[in-house]
N, C-alpha and C positions, 0 to 999 in steps of 0.2 A: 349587578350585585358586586360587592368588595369582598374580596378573601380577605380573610383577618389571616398575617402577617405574624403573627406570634402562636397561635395555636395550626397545624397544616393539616388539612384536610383530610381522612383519614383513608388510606386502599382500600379500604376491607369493603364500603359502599360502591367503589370503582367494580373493583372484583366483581361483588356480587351483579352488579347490574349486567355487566357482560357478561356473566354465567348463566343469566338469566334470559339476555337474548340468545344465547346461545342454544342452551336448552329448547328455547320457543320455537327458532330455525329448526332445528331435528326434529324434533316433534311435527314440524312440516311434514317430512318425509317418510317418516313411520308408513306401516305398513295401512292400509282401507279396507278394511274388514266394514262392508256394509250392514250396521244392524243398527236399529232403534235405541237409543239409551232410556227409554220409559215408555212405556205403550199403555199407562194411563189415561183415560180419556179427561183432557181438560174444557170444562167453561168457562170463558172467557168471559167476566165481569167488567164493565167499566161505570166510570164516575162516580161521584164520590159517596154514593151508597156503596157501592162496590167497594171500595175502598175501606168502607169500614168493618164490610163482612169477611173480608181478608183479616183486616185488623184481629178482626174478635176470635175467628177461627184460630189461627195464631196462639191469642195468649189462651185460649180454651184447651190447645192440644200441650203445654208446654205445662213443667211436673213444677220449676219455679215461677215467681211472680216476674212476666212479662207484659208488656205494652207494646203496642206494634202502632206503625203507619206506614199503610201501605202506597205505591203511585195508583192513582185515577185508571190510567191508564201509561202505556209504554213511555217514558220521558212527560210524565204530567204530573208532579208531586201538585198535594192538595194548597201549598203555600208556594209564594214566592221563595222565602226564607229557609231554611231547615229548620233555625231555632225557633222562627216563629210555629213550625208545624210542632217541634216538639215541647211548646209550651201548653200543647191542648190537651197533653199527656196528663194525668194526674198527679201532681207531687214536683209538680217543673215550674219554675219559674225563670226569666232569660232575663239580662241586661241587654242593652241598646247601643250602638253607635252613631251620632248620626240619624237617629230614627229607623234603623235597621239592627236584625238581634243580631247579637255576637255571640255568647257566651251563658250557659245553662245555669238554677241551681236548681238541686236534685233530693228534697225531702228537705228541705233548708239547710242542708250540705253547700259548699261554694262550690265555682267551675273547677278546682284546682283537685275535687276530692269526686270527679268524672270521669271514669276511662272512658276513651273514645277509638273505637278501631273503624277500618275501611277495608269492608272484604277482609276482614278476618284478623286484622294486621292491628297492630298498635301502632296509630300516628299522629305526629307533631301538626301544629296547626299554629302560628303564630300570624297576626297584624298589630297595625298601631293605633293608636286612637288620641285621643285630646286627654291632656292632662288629667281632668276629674276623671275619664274613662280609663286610667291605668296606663297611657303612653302603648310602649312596645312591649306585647306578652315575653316574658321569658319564663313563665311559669307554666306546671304543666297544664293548667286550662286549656281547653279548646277552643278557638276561633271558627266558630260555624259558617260566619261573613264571607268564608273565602273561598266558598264556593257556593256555584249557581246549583238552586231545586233540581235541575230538569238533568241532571249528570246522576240522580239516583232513582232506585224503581223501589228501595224499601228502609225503614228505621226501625230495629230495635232497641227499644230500652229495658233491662234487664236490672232488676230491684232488687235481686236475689241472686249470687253468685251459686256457682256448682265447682267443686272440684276440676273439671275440664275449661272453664275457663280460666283465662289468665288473667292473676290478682293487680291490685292499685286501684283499684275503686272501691272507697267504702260507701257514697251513696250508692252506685252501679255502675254500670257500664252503657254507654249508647254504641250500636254494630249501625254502622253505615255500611249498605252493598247497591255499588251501581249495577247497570243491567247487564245479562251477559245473553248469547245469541240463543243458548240451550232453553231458557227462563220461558220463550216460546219458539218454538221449530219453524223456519220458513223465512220467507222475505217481510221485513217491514221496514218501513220507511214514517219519519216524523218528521214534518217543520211548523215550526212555533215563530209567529213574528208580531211583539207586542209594542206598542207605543204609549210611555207611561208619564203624565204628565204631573207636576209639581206645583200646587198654588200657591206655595212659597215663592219659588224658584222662576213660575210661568215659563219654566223650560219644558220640550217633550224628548225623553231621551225613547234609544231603541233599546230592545231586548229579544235577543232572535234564539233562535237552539233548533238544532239538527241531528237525526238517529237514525244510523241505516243498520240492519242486523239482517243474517242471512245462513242460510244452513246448507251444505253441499253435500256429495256422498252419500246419498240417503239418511244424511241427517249423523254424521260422521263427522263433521268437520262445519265448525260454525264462526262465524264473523261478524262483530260488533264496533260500530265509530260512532261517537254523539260530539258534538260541538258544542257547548251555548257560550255568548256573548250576552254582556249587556255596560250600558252606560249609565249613571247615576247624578243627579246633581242635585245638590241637598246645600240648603241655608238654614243652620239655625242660630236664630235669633232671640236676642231677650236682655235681659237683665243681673246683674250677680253683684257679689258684695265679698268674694274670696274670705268666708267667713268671717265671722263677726268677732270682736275683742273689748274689755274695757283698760284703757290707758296704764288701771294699776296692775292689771296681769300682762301686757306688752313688750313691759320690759325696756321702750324707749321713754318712761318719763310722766309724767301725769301732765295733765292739759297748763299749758302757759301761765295763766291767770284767768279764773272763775270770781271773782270778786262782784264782776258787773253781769255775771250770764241771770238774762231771764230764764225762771225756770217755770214750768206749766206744768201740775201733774206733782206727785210726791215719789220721790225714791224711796224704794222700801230695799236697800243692799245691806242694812247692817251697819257695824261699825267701820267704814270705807277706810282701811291702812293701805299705806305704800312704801317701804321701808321701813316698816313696824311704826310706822307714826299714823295716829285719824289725818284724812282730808278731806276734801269736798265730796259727797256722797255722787254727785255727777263724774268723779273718776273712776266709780266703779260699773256703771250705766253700758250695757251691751251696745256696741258702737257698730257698723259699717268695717270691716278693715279698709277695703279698695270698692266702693261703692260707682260701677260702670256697667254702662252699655255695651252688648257681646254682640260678636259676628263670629259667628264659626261655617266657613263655606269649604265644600269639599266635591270637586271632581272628582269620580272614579268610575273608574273601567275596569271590568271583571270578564277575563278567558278563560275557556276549560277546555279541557279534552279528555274522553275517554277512550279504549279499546281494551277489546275481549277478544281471545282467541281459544277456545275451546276443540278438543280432539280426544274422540271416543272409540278408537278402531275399535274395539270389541264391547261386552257387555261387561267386561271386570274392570276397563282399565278408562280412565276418566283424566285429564291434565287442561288446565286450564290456567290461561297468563291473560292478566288485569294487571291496565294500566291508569293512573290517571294521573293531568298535570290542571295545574290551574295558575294564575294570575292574576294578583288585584293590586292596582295602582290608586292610589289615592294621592292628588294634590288639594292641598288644603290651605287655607287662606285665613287667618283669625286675629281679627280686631277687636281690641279693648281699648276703653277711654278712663280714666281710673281719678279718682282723688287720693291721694296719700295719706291715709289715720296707720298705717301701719309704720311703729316704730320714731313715731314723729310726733306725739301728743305732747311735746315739751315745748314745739314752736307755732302752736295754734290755741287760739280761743275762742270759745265756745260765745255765740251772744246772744240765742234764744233753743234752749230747749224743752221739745216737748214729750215726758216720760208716757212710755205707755202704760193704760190699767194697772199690768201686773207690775208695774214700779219698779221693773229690771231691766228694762231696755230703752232705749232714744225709740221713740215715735216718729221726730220732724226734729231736725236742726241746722241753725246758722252756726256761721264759723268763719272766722279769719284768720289768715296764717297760712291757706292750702297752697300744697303744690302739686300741679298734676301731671300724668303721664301717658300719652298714648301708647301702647304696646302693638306692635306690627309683627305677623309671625307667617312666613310663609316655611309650608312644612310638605315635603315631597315622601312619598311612600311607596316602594313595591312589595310584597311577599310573592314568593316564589317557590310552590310547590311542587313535588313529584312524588312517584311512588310506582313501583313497578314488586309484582305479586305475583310468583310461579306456585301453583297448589297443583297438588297429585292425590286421587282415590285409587286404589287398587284393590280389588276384593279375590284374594287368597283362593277362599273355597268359601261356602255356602254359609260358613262360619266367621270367618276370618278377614276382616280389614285392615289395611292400610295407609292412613292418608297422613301426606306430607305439606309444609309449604316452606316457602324461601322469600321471603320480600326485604324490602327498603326503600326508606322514605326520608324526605327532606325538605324543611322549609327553612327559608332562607329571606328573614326579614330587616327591609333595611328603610331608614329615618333618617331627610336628613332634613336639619332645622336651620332657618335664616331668620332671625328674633333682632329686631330692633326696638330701639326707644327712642322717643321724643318729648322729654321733658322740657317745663316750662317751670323753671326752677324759682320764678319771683311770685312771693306769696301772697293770694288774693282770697277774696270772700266765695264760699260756696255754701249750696245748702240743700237740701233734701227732704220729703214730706210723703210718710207712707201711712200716709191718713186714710188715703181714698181704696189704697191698695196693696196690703201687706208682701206683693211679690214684684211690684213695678213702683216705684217712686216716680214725686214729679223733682226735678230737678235744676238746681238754677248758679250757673257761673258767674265769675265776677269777670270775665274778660270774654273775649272773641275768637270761642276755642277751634276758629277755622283757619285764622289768621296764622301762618306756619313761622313767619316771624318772631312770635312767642318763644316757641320750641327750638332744644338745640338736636342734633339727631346723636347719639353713642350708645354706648355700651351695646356694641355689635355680637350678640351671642350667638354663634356657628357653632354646629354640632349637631354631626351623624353618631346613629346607634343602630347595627347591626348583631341581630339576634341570628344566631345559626343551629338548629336544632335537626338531630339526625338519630332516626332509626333504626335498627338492620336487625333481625328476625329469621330464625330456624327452628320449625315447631317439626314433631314427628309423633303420631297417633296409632295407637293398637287397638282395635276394635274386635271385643269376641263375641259373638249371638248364640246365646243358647236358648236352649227350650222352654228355660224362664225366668233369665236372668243375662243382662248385655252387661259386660266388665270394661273397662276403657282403661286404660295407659298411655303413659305420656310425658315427653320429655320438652320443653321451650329451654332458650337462648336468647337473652335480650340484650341488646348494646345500646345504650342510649347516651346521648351527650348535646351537652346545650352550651356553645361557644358563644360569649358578649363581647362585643369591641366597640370603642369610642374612639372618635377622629373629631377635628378641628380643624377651625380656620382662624391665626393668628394675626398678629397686626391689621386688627381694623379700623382704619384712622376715624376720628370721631371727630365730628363737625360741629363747629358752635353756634349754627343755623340749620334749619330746616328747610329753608327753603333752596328749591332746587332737587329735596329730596323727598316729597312727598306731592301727596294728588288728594283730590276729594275723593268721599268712601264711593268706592267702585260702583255703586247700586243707589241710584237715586230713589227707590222706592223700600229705601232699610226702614223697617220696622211698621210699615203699613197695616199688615193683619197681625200686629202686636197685640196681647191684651195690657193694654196700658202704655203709656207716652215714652219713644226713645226718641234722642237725638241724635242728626247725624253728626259727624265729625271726619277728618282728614287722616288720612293712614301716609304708611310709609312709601314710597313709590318703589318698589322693587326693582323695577327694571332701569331706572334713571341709579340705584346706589350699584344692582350688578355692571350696569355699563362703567362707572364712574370710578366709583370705589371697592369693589371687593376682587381679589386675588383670589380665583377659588383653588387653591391648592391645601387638599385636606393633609394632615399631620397628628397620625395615630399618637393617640394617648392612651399608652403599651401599660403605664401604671393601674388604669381602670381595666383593662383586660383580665377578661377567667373564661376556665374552660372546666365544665366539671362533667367527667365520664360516668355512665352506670351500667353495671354487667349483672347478669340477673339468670340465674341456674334454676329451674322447677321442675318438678316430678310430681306426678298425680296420680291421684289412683280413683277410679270410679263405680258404682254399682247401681243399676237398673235393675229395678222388677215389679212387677204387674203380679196382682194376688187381688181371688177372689174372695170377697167378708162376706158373708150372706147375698142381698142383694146389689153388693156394693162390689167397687173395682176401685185398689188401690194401686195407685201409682208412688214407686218409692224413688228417690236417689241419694244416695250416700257416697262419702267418700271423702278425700283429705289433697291437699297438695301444696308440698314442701318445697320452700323459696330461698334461695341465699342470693343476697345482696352483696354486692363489691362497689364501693365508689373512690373514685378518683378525684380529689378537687384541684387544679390549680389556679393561682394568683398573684398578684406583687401585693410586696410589702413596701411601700414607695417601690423603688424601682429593683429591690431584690425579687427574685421569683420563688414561689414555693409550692411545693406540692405534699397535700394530705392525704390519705385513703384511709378507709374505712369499711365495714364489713357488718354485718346483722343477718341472722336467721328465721324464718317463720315456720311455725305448724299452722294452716288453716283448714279444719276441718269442715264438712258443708254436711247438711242431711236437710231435703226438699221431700213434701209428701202431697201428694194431690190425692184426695177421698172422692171418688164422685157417688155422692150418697145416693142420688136416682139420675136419673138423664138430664134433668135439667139441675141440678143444683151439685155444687163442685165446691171441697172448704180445702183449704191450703194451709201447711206450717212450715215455717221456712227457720231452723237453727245455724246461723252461720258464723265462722268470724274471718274478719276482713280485712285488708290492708290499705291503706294509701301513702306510699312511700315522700317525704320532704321534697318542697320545690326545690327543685337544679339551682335556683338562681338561689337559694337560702344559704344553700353550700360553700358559696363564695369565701375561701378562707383568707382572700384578698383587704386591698383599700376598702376603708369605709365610706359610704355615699352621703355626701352634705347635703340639708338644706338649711339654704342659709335663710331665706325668708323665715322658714318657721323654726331655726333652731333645733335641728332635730341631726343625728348621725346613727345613720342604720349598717349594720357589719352583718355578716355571714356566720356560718355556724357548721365545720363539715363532717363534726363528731354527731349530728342530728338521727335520732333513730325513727323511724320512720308511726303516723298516725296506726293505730290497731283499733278493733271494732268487734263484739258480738253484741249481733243482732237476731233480733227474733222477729219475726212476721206472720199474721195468720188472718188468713181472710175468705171468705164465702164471698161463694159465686152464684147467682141464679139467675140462668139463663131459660126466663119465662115464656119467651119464646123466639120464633128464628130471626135472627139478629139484632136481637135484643138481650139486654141483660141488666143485671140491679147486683151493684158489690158494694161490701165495705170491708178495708182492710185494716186492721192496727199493727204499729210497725212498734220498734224497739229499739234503736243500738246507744249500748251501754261503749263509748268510746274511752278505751283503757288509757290510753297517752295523747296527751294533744297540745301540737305546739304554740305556743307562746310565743311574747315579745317580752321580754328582760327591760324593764326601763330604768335608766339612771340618772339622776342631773349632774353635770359635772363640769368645767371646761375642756376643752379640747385639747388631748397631747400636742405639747409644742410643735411637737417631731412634723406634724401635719401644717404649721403652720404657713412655714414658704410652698407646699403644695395649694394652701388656700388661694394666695394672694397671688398667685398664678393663674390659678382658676377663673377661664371667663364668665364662668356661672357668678361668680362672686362680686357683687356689685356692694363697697362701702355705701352707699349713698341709701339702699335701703334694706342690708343684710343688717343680724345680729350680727355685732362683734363678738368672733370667737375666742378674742382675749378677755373679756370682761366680762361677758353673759353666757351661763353655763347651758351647753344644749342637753338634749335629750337623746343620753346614747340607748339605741334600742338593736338587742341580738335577741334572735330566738333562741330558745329552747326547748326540752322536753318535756312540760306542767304536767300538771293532776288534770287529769280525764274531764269529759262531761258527757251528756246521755243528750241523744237527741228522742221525740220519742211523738208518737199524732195517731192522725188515721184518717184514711182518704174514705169518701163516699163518689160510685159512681152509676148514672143513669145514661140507657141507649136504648132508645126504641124508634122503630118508623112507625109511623101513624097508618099502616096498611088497612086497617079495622074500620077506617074509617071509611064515608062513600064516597064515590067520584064525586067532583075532584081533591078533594079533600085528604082522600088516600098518600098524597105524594110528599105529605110534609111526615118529618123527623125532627128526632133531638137527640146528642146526645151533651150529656152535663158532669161534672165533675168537682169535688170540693177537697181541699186538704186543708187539715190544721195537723200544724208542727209549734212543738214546743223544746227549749233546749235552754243552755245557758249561753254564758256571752260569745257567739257564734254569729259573726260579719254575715250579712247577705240573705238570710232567716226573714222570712215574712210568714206571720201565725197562721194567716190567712190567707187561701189563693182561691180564685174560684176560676171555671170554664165551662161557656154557652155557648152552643152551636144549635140554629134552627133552622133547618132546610125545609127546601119544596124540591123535586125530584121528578120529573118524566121521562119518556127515551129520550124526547127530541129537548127538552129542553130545563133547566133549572136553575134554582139560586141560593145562596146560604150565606148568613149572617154570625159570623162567633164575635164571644166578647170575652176577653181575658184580663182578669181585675186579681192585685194583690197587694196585702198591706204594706205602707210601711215597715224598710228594714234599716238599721244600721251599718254602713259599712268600716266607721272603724271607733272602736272602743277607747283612742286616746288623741282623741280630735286635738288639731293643733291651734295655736294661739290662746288657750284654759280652755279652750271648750271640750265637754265631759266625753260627748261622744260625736261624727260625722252620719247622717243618713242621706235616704231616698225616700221621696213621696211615695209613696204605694202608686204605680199607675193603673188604668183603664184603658185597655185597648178595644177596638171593633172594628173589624173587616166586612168585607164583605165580596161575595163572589158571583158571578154568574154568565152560564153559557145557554148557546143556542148550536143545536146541530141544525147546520144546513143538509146536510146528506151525509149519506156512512159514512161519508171520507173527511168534508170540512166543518168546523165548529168554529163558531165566534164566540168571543169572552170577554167577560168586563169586572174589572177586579179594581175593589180599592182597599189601601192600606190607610189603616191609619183615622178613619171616618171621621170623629169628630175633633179631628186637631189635638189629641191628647198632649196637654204639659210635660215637659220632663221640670221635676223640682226638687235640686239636692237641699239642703238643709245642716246647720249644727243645733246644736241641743244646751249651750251655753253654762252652764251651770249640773244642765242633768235634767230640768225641768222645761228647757223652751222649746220652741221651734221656729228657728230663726234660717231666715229664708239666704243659702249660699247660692245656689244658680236655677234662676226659672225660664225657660226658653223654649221654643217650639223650633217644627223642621215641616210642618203644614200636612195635609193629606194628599196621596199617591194614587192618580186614576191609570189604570190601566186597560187600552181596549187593544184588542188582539184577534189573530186566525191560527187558527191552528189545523196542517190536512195530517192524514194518517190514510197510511195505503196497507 
């Protein structure tokens, strides 16, 4: 990783770590009072019925609205994934990277409006991903991807905040806790070794994980180490059109000359102006911007590490230090072949088109005049996590608790990009035909786009981006028990900050041939289990231009640099009590807890520095009630209000970020007050029988402030203009000019509120009722609709099926997780009204066999029926017009797993 050179690392994380081990050493040495710290008698449940009766037990004894997932067994979560495990959840829906989840939404909430802690702690979680996927996180979203299943034993997800937790999430919060040695007393030991094969890829990578935990001193003093490892290799492939445009909203020019274009089909666009003058109704015709063939290949390798150390000399006094580190390296490889309609419809003509039905878009078109572009991108990635967590219980007197903790956390994500071009600048005939197949065209060149002679190679775009995002955390808890009624106090300390830097590679000579510098596409079998016809083509030869031509000496670009701090003071206050209604037992909790905010933002203004700060206070009051009207039936109301404080990276009171393709300038905002929320929720429970259960909840939040995007057309201050033409981003050949075409400057702000508002339905039962063998199948099912206003990342609709068979020795189970169509952004570029996502359909599926108490075999595939990924623009408001469709194939995995 690169230390960013303008903002310095801060002591206070140094400090703490070494206090930390510090502490952990003494606590070695403490006094060995031999006694038992719980002399409960435990059942040990395994697999993934067990799993779910864990689950339900959980959110049955808990006073607000909880969901749990718990591990199979020691180091066995029920997914691969964590985000895939916690999509089964009700009200969850996940985004993908790569055909692996990243990233949660939480009631049609986005990842950004998530708290995520680990063991108790609030932590950063950043990676990068492919352009459509958002690049490098610097927001508070969580990155699930970045760590391995088998490094945790539990998840909850938490719908309903309480006073004693800590606020920033107005959907909830998800608590990740790895295992610790107390969790079960004694030696155990876990290895996991799976071979996961890709019919994309026809690679098999490995996937291994190891957990040894152990108790001393009669159960005094305990010891926890897990390992997992895996490797990954993923191709997706397909088709994209980098959304779609018509010539007179472009902004480069209306089409050449239309005079002679055959045209098929009736335009229905209205009176077609372009410059306030009628044209040909064909210039207003929903076009292809960059209409190509995609490669997106990515190696990666994922490390983790945990350890526990746990020390209970007596029966009052409990200390426990959790650590965990991970590492995911992704190299990634991504080839496009492109036609040029963007920006260029001034030097091309149209010579047959064919409009489809709805008489607003090209169906099939010829054309002459093209010029095309191969794009070659090789893009190298680490994130780099840590986190180390000292908590202390001490119980006073029979009344009286105490519990502390001290952590810090750090991730540390870094990108760097080697982007080439190979254009073939002399303008020929191409054409394109989505007659057969609205998401694959057939496609046809007017030259021999393998032949490298064509192509010149330039515009060499180098550029790292390191995100550096850091925690540090001192919580201190008052616990009192009385006779009938538990009081809680409590004081948190939050330091957060999220440091951005950009670096470069200068002078990269540009060649007026390609050859010598490129190869054919690395994979003679691209697009084989395609649905619909891709051609291959020739890429950039990476290693023949690093040998040749590139200088990698990177050169911080200190004007894109910001660093924005946040400190965060809270106090709460809390009340429990249990009270008998006739035949009922209510469970109450009330209480309130007060937030003040401090932020720090700094940044250049070209190359002056500046720094802002800013300040806000919260009252968030919480009252949870769980009624259990008889034994089996339990109804819940939850009145809260809640916070989610503005992304880090909005703060930026810095440079503003071009794109020049689509004309657009995004700036920072560091006077931002943070999202607020009351919410109401209330829901019945009936739990008809043992481990089973039938809910439906309706939810509420009336969200009081919610940030925006500020949009304005304008040109671009001068002042910025020799920064432009500096910029290697900045390619004249097919940027807007930002002297004569006004972009769209977009800052956030603070707008008028909106309401999200639904209601989940949920089913779980085993089929025990039934006879042998029959008895061993289950289900459990889940539904949500969410309804809201214009809120990115919202699907109405999500559903979740899980159908098991279950014995000691052996079982299988099958989920499928389906959600609609969402939007992810409300001012889609190039006129298009709004950007989506296909709704997708997932189906897994799972299953083992116990050889003997000790080893199990498994067979697990992700992914079953090759599910599409298909983003989409909306053109007008009305279409759906197909921007990236592409697959990443299905994932078998066969494995052993022993356990001692």
């Amino acid at each position: 990783m690169t230390t960013n050179k303008y903002f310095a690392k801060r002591p206070l994380a140094i400090a703490m770590s070494s206090l930390l081990m510090g502490l952990t050493t003494l606590s070695l040495h403490a006094q060995e009072t031999p006694a038992p710290i719980d002399e409960t008698e435990v059942i040990e449940v395994k697999g993934f019925r067990g799993s779910l009766n864990k689950s339900l037990l959980t959110k049955r004894a808990a006073v607000n609205s909880v969901e749990s997932i718990a591990a199979e067994d020691i180091g066995k979560f029920p997914d691969l994934n964590i985000a895939e495990s916690i999509q089964r959840v009700p009200g969850v829906a996940i985004s993908r990277e790569g055909g692996e989840g990243r990233q949660i939404t939480l009631r049609g909430l986005g990842p950004s409006f998530t708290r995520t802690t680990l063991n108790g702690m609030e932590v950063p979680s950043s990676t990068d991903g492919t352009d459509s996927g958002g690049g490098v996180n610097g927001s508070r979203a969580f990155d699930f991807n970045v760590f391995a299943s088998e490094l945790f034993n539990r998840v909850d997800i938490q719908k309903n905040p309480t006073a004693s937790m800590e606020e920033g999430g107005i959907a909830g919060t998800v608590d990740l806790y790895t295992a610790r040695p107390f969790d079960s007393p004694g030696l155990h030991l876990t290895a996991t070794a799976q071979g996961g094969y890709n019919d994309v890829t026809t690679k098999t990578d490995p996937r291994l994980a190891f957990m040894v935990s152990n108790t001393f001193a009669d159960d005094t003093v305990g010891v926890l180490f897990s390992v997992a490892r895996s490797d990954r290799t993923v191709r997706q492939e397909g088709f994209g059109t980098v959304r779609w445009t018509t010539p007179a909203l472009d902004g480069g020019g209306i089409f050449a000359d239309t005079s002679n274009t055959v045209v098929t089909g009736t335009p229905d666009v209205g009176d077609c102006q372009s410059g306030g003058e009628s044209v040909d109704p064909v210039n207003c015709l929903w076009t292809p911007r960059l209409p190509r063939p995609d490669f997106f290949g990515n190696k990666q390798e994922r490390l983790g590490f945990t350890g526990s150390f746990q020390y209970a000399p007596n029966d009052d006094l409990l200390i426990s230090f959790d650590t965990l580190h991970s590492t995911l390296e992704n190299t990634r490889t991504m080839y496009n072949f492109f036609e040029m309609f963007r920006s260029t419809f001034d030097e091309i003509t149209p010579t047959a088109i064919t409009v489809h039905p709805n008489g607003q878009q090209v169906l099939a078109g010829a054309y002459s005049g093209v010029k095309s572009r191969i794009e070659s991108r090789l893009q190298a990635s680490e994130t780099d996590f840590s986190q180390y967590v000292l908590t202390g219980e001490y119980q006073l007197n029979d009344s009286l608790t105490i519990n502390a903790m001290l952590g810090t956390a750090e991730s540390d994500a870094r990108s760097e990009q080697y982007r080439y071009n190979m254009t073939n600048s002399t303008a020929h005939t191409f054409s394109f035909d989505f007659t057969e197949n609205e998401n694959a065209p057939v496609v046809n060149y007017g030259y021999d786009v393998n032949d490298a002679s064509f192509y010149d190679l330039s515009d060499g775009r180098l550029r790292a981006t390191d995100v550096l995002r850091q925690n540090d955390t001192a919580k201190i808890d008052v616990i009192y028990e009385g006779d009938e009624v538990t009081l809680k106090t409590g004081y948190a300390y939050n330091d957060r900050t999220v440091t951005y830097s950009e670096e470069q590679i200068n002078g990269f000579p540009d060649q007026s041939s390609a050859v010598g510098f490129s190869e054919p596409m690395p994979f003679d079998d691209f697009g084989s289990g395609f649905d619909g016809p891709l051609s291959s083509f020739i890429v950039a030869d990476f290693d023949a231009i690093d040998a040749q031509l590139l200088n990698k000496t990177w050169t911080p670009r200190g004007a894109q640099s910001w660093e924005v701090e946040e400190q965060t003071d809270a106090f709460y206050l809390e009340l429990n009590s249990v009270y008998d209604l006739a035949d009922m037992t209510l469970r109450t909790n009330f209480g309130f807890r007060y937030v003040e905010t401090q932020t720090t933002s700094s940044g250049f203004i070209q190359n002056d520095a500046i720094t802002i700060e800013n300040e806000y206070k919260n009252f968030l009051p919480a009252m949870n009630l769980a009624l259990e009207v008889t034994r089996e039936l339990t109804t819940r109301l939850s009145v809260t209000k809640s916070m989610t404080r503005p992304s880090l990276g909005s703060l930026n009171p810095g440079n503003p970020s071009f794109s020049y393709i689509n004309g657009t300038v995004s700036s920072g905002n560091p006077f931002l007050d943070p999202f607020t929320a009351n919410n109401v929720d209330f829901s019945l429970e009936w739990y008809f029988n043992e481990e089973s259960l039938v809910a439906a909840t309706v939810f509420y939040k009336d969200i009081e402030t919610f940030i925006i995007s500020s949009s304005e057309e304008k040109l671009v201050d001068t002042a910025y203009l020799p920064f432009i033409d500096a910029d290697p981003q900045y390619d004249p050949l097919i940027a807007l000019d930002p002297r004569t075409v006004e972009y769209t400057h977009n800052t956030p702000i603070n707008g008028e509120g909106t309401s999200v508002h639904g209601f989940e339905l949920i089913y779980q039962q085993p089929f025990s009722f039934l006879p042998e063998p029959f008895d061993g199948f289950g289900t459990v099912a889940n539904y949500t609709r969410v309804s809201s206003g214009e809120i990115t990342g919202l699907s109405k609709n999500s559903y979740n099926l899980t159908f098991y068979y279950e014995k000691d020795n052996y079982g299988a189970r099958i989920s499928a997780n389906k959600r609609d169509d969402y939007i992810t952004s409300y001012s889609g570029g190039n006129g298009n009204a709004e950007e989506g996502t296909t709704g997708p359909t997932h189906v897994d599926l799972s299953a083992f066999y116990n050889f003997n108490d000790n080893l199990t075999f498994t067979f697990e595939v992700v992914n079953l029926t090759d599910e599409y990924e298909r983003l989409y623009t909306t053109g007008d408001g009305t279409l759906n017009l197909m921007r990236e469709y592409n697959h990443t194939g299905t994932q078998y995995f066969l494995g052993a797993r022993y356990t001692l």
